[in-house]
N, C-alpha and C positions, 0 to 999 in steps of 0.2 A: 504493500500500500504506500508505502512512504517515496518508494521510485515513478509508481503514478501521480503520486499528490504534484512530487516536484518536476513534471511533466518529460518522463521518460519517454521517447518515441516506441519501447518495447521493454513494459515493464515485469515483463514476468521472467525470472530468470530462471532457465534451463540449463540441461548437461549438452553442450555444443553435440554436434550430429555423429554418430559411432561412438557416445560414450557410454560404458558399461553401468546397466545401474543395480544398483544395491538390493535385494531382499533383506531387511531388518528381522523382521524376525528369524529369517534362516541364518542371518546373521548369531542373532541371541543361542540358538538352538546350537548353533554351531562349537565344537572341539576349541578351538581359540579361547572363543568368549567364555564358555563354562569353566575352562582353566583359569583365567583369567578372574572369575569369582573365587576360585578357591584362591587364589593366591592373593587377594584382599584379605579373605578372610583368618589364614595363615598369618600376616601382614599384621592383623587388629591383633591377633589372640597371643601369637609371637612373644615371647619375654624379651626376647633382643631385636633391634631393629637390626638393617645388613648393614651401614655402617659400626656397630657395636659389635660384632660377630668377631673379630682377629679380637678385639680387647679385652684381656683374661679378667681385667680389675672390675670393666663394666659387666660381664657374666658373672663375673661373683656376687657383685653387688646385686644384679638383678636375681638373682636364686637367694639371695638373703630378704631380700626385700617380700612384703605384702603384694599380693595383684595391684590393688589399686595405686602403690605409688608406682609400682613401675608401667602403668597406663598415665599418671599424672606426670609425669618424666618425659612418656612420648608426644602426649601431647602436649607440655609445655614446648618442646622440641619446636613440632610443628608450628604453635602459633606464633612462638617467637621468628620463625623461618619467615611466615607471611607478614609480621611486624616490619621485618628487616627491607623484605619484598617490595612492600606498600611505599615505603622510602624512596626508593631506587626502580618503580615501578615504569615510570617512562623512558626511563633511559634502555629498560630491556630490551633484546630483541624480541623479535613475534616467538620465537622458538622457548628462549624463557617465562614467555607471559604465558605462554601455552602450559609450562612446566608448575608456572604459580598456579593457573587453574587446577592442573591436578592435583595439586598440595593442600588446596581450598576442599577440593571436594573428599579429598583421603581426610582431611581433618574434619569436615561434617557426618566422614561415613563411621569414623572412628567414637567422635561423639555419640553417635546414634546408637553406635551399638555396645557403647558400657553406658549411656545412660541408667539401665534399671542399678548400677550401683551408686548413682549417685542421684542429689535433691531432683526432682523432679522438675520443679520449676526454675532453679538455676539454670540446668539442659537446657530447658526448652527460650530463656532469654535470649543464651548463649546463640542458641540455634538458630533465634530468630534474628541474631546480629549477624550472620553470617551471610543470612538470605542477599541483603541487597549487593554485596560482591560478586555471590554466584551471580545474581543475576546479571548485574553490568560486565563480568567477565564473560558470561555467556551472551550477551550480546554483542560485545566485541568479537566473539570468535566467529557470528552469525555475521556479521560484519566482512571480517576476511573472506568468509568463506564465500558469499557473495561479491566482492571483489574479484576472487580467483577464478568465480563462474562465468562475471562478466569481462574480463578482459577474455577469457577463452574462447569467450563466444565470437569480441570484437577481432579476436586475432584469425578465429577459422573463416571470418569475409563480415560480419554480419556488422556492419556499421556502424547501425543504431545502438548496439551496444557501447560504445564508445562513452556516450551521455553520461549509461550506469556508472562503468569503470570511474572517470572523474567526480560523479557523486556521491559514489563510495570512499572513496580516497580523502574526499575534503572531509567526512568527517568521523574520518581516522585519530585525528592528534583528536577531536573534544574528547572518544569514548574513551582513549586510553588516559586523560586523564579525570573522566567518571569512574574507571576503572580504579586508580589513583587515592582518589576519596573515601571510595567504596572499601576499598582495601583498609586505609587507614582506621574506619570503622569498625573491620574488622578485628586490629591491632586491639584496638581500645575496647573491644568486650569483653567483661570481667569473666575467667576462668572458673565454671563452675567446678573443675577437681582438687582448686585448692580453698575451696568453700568446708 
């Protein structure tokens, strides 16, 4: 809608002409992707993360420790990570920003799933401080992604696409730094693990 409002000559964007498209849910159903849950869930339940793995002092200390601090450890990890991120957030490349979204969403998916050990309602603030980054992160990545649709398109002949590309592009710098604030946000929501 937004490339019609701002009078696209062809505003619907497509996969240019012989591009393969995607079944999602064979995608889900698929070897890949079901590995890929387990090793989330590996991931959350894990006492060591895989940078902590060579370190003998952080294995011991994590086999001494309670579950809960060594989940309050990794996700202080994480959010300080995205703390750091939110900082330095424009100057990334797309490839980094890409790498903070997944760090955003491993620390909501991680939240979610030791929630029932901790206050309920702290969780659920937390959670909800989290929302507007996914979200502006995930519309920046809707963003690129559009972007790459429409230059492919203007590059296999198609002209008209030419418009999208430059009206994708200009507003590149606002989302990333929406993206930016958003994050910051995130920085600043209080830790319900060490409540």
């Amino acid at each position: 809608q937004p490339l019609r409002d701002a009078g696209s000559p062809d505003p619907d964007l497509r996969a240019p002409p012989g591009a393969q498209r995607v079944d999602v849910v064979e995608l889900v159903r698929g070897k890949d992707f079901q590995h890929a849950l387990l090793d989330l869930l590996e991931f959350a339940v894990d006492t060591q993360s895989a940078s902590d793995r060579d370190d003998d002092r952080d294995r011991r200390q994590a086999a001494n420790e309670p579950p809960r601090a060594v989940l309050a450890r990794r996700l202080d990890k994480l959010h300080g990570r995205l703390g750091r991120d939110a900082k330095r957030f424009v100057d990334l490349s797309n490839v980094e920003r890409h790498a903070v979204r997944k760090r955003l969403k491993r620390l909501r998916y991680l939240a979610e799933l030791v929630a029932p050990l901790f206050k309920k309602r702290s969780v659920a603030r937390f959670l909800a401080a989290l929302e507007p980054g996914q979200d502006e992160l995930g519309r920046y990545v809707d963003l690129l992604v559009a972007g790459r649709l429409a230059r492919e398109l203007a590059e296999a002949g198609d002209g008209r696409a030419w418009f999208n590309v430059g009206w994708l592009q200009a507003r590149e710098a606002q989302a990333v730094r929406r993206c930016s604030a958003a994050l910051r946000e995130v920085a600043d929501a209080s830790p319900f693990w060490r409540q």
